[in-house]
Structures are given as C-alpha cells and as structure tokens.
GULODREN-37269 format. One line per field, with one value per atom (N, C-alpha, C): x, y, z; residue number from 0; atom name. Coordinates in steps of 0.05 Angstrom, whole numbers, plus 5000, padded with zeros to 4 digits. Example, Ala and Ser with C-alpha at 12.3 -4.5 7.8 and 13.67 -1.06 7.14 Angstrom:
% GULODREN-37269
c1: c(5264_5246_5264_5257_5273_5258) $
c2: c(4886_4910_4934_4955_4979_5001) $
c3: c(5156_5156_5156_5142_5143_5157) $
n: c(0_0_0_1_1_1) $
atom: c(N_CA_C_N_CA_C) $
//
This chain:
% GULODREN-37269
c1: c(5002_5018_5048_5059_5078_5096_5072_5075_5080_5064_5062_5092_5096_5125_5155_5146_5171_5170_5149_5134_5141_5154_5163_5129_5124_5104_5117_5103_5106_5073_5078_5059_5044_5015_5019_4995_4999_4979_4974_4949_4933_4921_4920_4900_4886_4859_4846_4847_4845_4831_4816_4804_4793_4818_4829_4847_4874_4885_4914_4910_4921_4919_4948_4954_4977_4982_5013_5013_5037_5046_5067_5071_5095_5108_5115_5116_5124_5135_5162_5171_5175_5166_5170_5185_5205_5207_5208_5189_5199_5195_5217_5215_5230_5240_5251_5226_5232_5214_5235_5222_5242_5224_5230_5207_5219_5202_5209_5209_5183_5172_5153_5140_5116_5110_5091_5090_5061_5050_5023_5025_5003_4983_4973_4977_4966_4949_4920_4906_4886_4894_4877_4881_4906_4902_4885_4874_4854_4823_4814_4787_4759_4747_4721_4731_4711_4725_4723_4714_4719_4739_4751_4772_4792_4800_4810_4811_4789_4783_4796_4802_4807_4835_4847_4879_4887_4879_4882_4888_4862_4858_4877_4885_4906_4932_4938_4969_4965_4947_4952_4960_4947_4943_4983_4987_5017_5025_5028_5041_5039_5025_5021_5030_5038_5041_5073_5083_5113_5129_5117_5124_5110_5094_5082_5077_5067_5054_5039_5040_5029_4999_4995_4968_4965_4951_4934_4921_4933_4918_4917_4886_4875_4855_4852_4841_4812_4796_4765_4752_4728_4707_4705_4722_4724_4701_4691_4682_4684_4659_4666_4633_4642_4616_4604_4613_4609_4601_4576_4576_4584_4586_4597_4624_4636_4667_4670_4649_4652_4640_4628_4620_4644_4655_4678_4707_4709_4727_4718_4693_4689_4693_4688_4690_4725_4733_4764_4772_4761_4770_4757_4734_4729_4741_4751_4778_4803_4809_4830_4833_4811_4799_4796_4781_4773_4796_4825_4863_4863_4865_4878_4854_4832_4820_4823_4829_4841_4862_4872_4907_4909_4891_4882_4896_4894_4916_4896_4899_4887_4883_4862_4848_4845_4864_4859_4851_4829_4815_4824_4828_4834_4813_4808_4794_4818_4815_4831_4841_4826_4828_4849_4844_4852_4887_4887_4918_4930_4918_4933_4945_4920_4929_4947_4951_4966_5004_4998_5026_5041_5015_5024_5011_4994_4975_4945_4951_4932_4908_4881_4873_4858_4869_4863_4886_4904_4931_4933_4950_4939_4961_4959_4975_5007_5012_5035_5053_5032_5041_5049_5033_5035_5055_5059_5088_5109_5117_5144_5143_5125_5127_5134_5126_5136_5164_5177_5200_5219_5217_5234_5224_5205_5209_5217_5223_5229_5255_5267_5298_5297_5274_5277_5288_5304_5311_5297_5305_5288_5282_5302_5307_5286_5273_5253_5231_5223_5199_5196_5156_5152_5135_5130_5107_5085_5075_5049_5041_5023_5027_5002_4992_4976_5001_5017_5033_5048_5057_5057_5036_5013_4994_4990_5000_4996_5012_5045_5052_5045_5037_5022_4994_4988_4971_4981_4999_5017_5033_5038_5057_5036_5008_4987_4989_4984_4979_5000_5020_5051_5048_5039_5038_5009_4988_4965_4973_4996_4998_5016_5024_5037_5072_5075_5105_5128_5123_5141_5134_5103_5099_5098_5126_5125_5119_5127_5119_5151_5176_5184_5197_5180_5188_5165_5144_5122_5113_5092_5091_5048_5057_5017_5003_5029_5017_5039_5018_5043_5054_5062_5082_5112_5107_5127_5130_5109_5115_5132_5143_5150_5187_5180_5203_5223_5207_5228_5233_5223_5243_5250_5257_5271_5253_5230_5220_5207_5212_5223_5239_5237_5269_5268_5279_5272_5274_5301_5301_5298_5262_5252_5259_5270_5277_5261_5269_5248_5226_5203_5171_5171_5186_5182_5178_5205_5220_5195_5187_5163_5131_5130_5106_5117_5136_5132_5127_5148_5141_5112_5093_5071_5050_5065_5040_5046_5077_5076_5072_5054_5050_5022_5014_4980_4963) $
c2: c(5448_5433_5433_5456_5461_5437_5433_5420_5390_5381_5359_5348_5377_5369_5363_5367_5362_5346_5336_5320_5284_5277_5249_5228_5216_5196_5162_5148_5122_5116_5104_5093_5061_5054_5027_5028_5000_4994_4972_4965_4944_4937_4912_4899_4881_4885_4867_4842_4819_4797_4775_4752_4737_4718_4708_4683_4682_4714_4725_4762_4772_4798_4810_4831_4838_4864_4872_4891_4902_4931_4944_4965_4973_4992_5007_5034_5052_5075_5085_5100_5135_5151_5177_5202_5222_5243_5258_5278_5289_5278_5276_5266_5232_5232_5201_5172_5159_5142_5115_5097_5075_5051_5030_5001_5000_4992_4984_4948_4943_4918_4905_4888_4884_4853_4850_4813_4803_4786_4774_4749_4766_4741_4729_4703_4677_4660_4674_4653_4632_4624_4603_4569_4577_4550_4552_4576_4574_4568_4557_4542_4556_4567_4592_4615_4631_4664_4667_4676_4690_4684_4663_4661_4670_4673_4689_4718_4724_4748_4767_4749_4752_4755_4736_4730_4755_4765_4793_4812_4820_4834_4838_4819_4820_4825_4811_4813_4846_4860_4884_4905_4894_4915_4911_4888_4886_4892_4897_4909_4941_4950_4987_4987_4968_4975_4964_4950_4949_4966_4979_4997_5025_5040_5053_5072_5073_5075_5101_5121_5153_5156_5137_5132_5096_5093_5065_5083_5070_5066_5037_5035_5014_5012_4991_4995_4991_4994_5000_4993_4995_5003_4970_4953_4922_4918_4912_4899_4869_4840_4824_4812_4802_4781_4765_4757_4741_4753_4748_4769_4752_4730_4724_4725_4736_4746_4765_4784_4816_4817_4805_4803_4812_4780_4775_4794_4797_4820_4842_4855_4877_4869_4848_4848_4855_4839_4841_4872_4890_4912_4931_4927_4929_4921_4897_4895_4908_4911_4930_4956_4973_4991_4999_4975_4975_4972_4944_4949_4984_4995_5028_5040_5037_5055_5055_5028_5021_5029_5032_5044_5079_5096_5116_5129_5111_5114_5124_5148_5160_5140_5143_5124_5140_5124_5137_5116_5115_5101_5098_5090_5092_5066_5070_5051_5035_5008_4992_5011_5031_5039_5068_5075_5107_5084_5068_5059_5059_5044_5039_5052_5078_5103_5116_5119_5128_5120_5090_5068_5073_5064_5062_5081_5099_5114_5107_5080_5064_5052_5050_5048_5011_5001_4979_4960_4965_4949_4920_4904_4882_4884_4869_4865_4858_4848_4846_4873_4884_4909_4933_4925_4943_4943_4918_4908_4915_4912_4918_4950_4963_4985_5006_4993_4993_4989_4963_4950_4975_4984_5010_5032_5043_5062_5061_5044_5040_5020_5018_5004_4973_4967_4934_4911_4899_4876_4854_4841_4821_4796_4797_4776_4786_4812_4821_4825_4816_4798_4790_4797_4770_4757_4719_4708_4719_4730_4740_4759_4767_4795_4818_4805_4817_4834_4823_4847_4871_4868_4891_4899_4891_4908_4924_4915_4933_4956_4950_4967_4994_4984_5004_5016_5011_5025_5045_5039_5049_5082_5073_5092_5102_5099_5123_5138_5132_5149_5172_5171_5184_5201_5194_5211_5231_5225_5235_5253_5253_5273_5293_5298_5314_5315_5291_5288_5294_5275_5277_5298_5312_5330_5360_5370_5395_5409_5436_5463_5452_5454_5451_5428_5408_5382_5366_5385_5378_5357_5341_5333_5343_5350_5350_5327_5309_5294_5262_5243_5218_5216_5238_5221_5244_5261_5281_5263_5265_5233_5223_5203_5174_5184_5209_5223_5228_5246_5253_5231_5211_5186_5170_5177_5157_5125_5121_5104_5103_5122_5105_5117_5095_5096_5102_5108_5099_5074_5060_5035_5016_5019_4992_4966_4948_4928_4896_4902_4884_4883_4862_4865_4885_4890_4906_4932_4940_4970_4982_4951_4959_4972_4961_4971_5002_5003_5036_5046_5031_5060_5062_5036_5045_5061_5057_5070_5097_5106_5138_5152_5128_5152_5150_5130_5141_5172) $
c3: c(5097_5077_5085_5092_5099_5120_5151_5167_5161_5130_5125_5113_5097_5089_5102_5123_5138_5165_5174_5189_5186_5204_5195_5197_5184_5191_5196_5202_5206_5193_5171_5160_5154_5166_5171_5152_5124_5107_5115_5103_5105_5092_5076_5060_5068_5069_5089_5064_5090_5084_5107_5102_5108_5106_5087_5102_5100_5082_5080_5085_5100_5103_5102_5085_5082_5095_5103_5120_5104_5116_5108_5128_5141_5152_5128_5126_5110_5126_5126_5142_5120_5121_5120_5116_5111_5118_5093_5093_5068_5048_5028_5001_5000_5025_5028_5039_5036_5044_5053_5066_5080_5082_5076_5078_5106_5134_5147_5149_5141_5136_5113_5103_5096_5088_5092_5093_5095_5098_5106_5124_5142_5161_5150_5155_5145_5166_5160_5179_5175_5147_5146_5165_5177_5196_5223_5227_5246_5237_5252_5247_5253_5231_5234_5231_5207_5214_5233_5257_5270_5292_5287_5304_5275_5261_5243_5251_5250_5249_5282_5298_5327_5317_5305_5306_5289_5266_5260_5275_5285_5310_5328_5339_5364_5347_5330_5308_5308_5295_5285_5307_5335_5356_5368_5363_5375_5349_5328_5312_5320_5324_5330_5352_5369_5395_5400_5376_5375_5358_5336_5315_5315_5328_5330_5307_5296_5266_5271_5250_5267_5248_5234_5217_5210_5199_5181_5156_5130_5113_5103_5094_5090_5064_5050_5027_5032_5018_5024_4999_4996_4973_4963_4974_4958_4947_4921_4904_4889_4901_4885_4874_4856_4845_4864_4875_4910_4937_4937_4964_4991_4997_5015_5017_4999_4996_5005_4987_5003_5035_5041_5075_5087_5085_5099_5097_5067_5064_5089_5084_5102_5127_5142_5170_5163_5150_5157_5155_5139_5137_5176_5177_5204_5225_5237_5249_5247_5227_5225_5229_5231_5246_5263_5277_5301_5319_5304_5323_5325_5301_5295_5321_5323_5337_5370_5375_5396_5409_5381_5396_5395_5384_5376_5353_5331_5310_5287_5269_5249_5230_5208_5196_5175_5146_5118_5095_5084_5074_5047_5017_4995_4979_4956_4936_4928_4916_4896_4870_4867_4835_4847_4869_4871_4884_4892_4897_4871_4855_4831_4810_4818_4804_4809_4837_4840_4846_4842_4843_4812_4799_4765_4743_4755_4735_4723_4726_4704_4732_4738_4751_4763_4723_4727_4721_4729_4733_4754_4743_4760_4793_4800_4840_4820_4804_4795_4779_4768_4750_4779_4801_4818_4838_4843_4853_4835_4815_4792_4800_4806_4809_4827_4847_4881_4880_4862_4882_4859_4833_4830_4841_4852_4869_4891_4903_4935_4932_4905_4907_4915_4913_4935_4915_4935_4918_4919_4891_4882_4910_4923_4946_4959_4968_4985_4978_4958_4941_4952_4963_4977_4956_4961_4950_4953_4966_4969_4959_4936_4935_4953_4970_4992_5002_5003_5012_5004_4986_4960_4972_4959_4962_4984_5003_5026_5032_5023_5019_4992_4973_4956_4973_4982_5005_5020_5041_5051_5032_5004_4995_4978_4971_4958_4982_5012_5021_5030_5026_5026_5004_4977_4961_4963_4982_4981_5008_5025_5042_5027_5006_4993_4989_5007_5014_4987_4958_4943_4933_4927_4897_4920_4919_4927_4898_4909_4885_4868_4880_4864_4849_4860_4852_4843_4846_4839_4801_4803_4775_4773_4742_4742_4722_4719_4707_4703_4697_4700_4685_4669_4639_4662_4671_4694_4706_4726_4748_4749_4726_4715_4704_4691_4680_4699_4717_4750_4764_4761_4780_4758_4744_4720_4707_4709_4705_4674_4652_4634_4616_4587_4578_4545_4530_4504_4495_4503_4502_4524_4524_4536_4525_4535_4534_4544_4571_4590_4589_4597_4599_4620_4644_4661_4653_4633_4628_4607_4590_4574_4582_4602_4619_4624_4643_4645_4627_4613_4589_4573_4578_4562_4582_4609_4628_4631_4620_4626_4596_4573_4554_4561_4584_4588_4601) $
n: c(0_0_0_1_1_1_2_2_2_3_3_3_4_4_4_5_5_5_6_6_6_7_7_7_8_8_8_9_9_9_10_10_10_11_11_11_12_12_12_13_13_13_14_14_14_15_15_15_16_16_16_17_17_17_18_18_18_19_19_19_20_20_20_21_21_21_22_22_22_23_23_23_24_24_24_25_25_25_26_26_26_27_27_27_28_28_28_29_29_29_30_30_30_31_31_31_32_32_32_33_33_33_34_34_34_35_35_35_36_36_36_37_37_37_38_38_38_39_39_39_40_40_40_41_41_41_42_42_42_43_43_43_44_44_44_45_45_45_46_46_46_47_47_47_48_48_48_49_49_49_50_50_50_51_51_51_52_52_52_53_53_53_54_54_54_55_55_55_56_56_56_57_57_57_58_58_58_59_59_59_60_60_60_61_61_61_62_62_62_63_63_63_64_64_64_65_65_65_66_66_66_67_67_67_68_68_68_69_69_69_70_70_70_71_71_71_72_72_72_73_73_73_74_74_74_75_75_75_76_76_76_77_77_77_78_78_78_79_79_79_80_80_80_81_81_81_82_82_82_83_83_83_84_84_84_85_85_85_86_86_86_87_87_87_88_88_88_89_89_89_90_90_90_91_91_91_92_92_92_93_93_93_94_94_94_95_95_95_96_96_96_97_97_97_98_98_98_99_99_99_100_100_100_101_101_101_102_102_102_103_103_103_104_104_104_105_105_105_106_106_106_107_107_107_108_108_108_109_109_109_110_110_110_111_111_111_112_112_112_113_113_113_114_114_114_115_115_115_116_116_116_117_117_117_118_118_118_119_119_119_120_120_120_121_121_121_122_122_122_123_123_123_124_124_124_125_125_125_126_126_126_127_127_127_128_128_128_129_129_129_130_130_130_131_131_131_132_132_132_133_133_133_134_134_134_135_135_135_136_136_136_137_137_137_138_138_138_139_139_139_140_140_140_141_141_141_142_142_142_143_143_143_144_144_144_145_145_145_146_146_146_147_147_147_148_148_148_149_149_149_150_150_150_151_151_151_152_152_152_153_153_153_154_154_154_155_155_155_156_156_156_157_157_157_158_158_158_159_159_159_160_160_160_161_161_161_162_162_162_163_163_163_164_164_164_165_165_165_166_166_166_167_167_167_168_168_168_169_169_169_170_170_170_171_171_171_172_172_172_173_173_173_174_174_174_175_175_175_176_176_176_177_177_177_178_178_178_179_179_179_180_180_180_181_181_181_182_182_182_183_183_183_184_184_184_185_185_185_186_186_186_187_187_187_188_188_188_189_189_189_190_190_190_191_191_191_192_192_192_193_193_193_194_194_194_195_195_195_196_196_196_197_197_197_198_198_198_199_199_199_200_200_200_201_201_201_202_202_202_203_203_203_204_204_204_205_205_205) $
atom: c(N_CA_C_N_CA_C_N_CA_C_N_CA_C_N_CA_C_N_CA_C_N_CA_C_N_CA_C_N_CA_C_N_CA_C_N_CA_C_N_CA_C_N_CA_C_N_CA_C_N_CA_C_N_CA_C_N_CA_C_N_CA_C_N_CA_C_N_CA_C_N_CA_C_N_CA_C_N_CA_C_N_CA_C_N_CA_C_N_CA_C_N_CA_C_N_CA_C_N_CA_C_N_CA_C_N_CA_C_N_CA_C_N_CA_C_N_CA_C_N_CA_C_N_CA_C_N_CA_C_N_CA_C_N_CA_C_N_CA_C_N_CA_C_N_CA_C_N_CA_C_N_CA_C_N_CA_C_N_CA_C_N_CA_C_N_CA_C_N_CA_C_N_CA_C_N_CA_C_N_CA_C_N_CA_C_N_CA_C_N_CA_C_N_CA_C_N_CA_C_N_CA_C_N_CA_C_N_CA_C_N_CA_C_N_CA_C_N_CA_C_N_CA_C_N_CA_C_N_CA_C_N_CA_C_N_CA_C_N_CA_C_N_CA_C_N_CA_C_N_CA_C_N_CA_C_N_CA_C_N_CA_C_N_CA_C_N_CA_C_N_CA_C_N_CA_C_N_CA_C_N_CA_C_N_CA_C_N_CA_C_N_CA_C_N_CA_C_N_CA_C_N_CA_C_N_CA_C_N_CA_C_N_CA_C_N_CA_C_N_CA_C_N_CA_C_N_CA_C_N_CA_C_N_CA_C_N_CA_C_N_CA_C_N_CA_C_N_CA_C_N_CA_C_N_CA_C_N_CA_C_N_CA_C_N_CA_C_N_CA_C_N_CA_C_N_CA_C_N_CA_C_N_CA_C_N_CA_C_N_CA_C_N_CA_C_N_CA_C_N_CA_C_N_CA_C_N_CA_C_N_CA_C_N_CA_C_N_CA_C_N_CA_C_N_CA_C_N_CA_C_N_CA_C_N_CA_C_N_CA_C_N_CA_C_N_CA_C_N_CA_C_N_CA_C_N_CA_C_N_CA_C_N_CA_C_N_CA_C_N_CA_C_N_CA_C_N_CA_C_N_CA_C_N_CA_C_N_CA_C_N_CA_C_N_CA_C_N_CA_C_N_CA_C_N_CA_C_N_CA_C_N_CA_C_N_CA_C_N_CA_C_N_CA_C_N_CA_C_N_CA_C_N_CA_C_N_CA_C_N_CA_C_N_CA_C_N_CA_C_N_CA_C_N_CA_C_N_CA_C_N_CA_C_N_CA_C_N_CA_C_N_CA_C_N_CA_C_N_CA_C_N_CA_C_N_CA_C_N_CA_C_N_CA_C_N_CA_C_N_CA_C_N_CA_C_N_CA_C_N_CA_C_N_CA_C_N_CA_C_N_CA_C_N_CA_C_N_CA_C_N_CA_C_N_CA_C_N_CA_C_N_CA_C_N_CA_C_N_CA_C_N_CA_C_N_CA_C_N_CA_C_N_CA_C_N_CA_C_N_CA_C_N_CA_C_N_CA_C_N_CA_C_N_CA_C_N_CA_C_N_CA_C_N_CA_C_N_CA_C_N_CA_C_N_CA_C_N_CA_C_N_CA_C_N_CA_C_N_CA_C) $
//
C-alpha cells in the first residue's frame, strides 16, 4: 500500500463501444490527480464492425504508445435488453484489451455500478449526474465539457480506479463513508442552491 501511495501512475480508461468509444488519460501522484486528456472515437463513418472494430484497435495501440499509460481501466459486466448490443459492446471491450495486452499494459476491470459508486455514491446514477461530478472533483471547466458523454465516462473509469488503488483515502485522510467523502472535498453545502449543488447534497445524505 505504501508503494501505491507514492507511486506516480498514468492511467488510461476506456469505455468500450461499437460506434463511439470514449477514452481518458488520468495522470497520478499521490493525492493529486491531473486530466491529461479525454474525448471519443467516432467510428461510425467506417463501414462494418469490424472495420470499426480495427480502427479502435490501432487508435488505442498509438495512444499507449504516444502517452504511455502504466495501466487500462476499462468498464466491463455491460448489460443490455438487446443482445446484439451486448455482442458488439463485448467485442469492443475485447479489443481494447487485446491494444493494452499488446503493449504489455496491466488490465483493471470495473462494473457500470462499482464506477458510479464510487464517482457519486449512488450506484444508479445517470452519465450526466456522473459527469457534474467528475468536472468538481477534477476542477474542469465548463469549456472542457465534452458533448459526448462516453467520455466522462471514461474518465470516471479512469478515476474509480485511482480511488481503488488507494491513492486519496490514506489513514489519515482517509473517509469510511460517503457523507466523509463528499465533506472532505467540499462537495456539499447547506445552501444548495443549484440543480447541481442540489444533487450533492442529496447524494452525500445517502
């Protein structure tokens, strides 16, 4: 644990998809953290998954191999009503994999529900509740909003797994619960105001 805490990482998320895949650089040390990047591949102008599925592939492998990224986390467990959704989801999550394993880059897996939990507390929070949430912990301005929120999401990928290497919750900075959590980084208020300011505050009396 010790090692972990003082150990810089370069953290690369991933939200798979089939015809938008979102990515995130997340940079490391300690109790600091740094956006390097995050954005989405857009490949629905190529014609057939699997030429999709190729253009992923190669994007991700020159992303690790221009940013060098000291792990991949990636979201997993996808669940839909549609199984030809979930197919395809999975291959996409398998390419992304298969870039990281290529490049011999560690592989950390997370559920939709265990990100969320750990972004906002709440496990069924929507891609929007989870973005508002991200951009005050990580200071981002509204200008660095992206349209997409595959990408958020990927960076919330990216930063469960920052919190799942133990980085912020030392012993003495440690929290055992989200209403601490939310308290120690100032996220909420008595006077909630905003729809935003209002959500924290109803997610840190959960």
């Amino acid at each position: 644990m010790q090692d972990q805490l003082v150990k810089k990482h370069r953290i690369l998320g991933v939200d798979p998809g089939s015809l938008l895949m979102g990515y995130a650089i997340l940079d490391t040390e300690k109790q600091k953290t740094s956006v390097c990047l995050f954005d989405v591949l857009d490949v629905r102008k190529f014609d057939g998954q699997y030429a999709r599925l190729q253009r992923e592939f190669f994007f991700l492998q020159d992303l690790i191999d221009h940013y060098h990224p000291t792990c991949l986390a990636i979201e997993t467990q996808f669940v839909d009503k549609n199984p030809q959704t979930m197919i395809k989801i999975v291959h996409a999550q398998g390419v992304a994999i298969a870039a990281a394993l290529s490049r011999d880059i560690p592989i950390y897996e997370y559920s939709p529900m265990k990100i969320k939990m750990a972004i906002t507390g709440n496990g069924h929070s929507t891609k929007q509740q989870v973005a508002d949430m991200l951009q005050r912990f990580l200071h981002l301005p509204e200008s660095l909003m992206p349209k997409h929120l595959d990408a958020t999401d990927a960076l919330a990928i990216a930063y469960c797994h920052f919190l799942q290497l133990g980085l912020p919750l030392t012993a003495e900075h440690g929290a055992k619960d989200w209403t601490t959590f939310a308290k120690q980084r100032g996220l909420t208020s008595s006077a909630a105001t905003t729809p935003n300011q209002k959500l924290l505050a109803a997610l840190a009396k959960k």
